[in-house]
Every structure is written in structure tokens, then in C-alpha cells.
C-alpha positions as CSV (number, residue, x, y, z in Angstrom):
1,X,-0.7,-11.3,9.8
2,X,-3.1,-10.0,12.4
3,X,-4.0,-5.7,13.2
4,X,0.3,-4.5,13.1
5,X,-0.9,-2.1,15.6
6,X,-2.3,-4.5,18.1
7,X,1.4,-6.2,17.5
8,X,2.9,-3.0,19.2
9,X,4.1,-1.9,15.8
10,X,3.4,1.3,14.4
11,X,1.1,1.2,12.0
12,X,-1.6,4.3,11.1
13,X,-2.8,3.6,7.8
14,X,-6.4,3.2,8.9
15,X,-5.5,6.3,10.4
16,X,-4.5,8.2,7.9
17,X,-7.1,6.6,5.3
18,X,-10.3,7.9,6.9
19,X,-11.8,10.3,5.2
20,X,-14.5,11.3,8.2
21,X,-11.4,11.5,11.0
22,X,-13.2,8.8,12.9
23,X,-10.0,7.0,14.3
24,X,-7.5,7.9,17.3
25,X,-5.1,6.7,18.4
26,X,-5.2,5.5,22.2
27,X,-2.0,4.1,23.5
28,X,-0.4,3.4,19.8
29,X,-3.8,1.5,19.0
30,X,-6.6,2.7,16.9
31,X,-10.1,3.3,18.5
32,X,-13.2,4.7,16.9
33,X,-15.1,7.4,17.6
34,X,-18.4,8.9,17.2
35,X,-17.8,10.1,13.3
36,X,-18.0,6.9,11.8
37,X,-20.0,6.4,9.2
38,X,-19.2,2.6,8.2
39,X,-17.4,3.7,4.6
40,X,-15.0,0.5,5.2
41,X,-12.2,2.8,3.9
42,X,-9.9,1.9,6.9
43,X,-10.2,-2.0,6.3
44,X,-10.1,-1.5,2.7
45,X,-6.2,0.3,2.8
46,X,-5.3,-2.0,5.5
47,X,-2.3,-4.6,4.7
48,X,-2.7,-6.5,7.7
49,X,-4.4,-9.8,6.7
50,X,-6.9,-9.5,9.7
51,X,-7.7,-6.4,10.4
52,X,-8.0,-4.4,13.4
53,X,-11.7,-3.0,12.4
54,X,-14.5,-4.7,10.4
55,X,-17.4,-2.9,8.8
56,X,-20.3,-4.4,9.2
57,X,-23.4,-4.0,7.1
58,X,-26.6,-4.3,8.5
59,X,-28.8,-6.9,6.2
């Protein structure tokens, strides 16, 4: 089940989960902004299969 969000359903978990307020919401979709720090808390409380955001780790 992809991003509910990008399904137009409501859906703020990621939202609500951040601890460093780094996601809006911009027409009932989550964006990021400037504040993120790449914790991977908002794909981590996520119950979508695929998720709207991905955190990825420089190697």
C-alpha cells in the first residue's frame, strides 16, 4: 500500500512522529523542510508499505 497521503487520504503520522518539526503539510501532502536531520523517525512510524519519504544514508 503506497504513501495514504499521496492516495488523497488523510494520513499525518509522519507528521506527528517527527521529533525536529521538519514536515508540513502542503495541499494534504507532506513536504520537508529545512529542519531535517535524517533521524528516519517518519518512515520508521509509517504504516504505509511504501512510504512517502526515505532516509537515506550517505555511505
Amino acid at each position: 500500500m503506497p504513501c495514504l497521503a499521496f492516495q488523497k487520504i488523510s494520513c499525518d503520522y509522519c507528521l506527528r512522529a517527527c521529533p525536529e518539526k521538519a514536515l508540513t503539510l502542503n495541499n494534504g501532502l507532506p513536504e520537508l523542510n529545512g529542519r531535517c536531520t535524517g533521524c528516519g523517525v517518519c518512515t520508521a512510524i509509517c504504516i504505509s508499505d511504501y512510504k512517502g519519504f526515505w532516509v537515506d544514508f550517505p555511505s
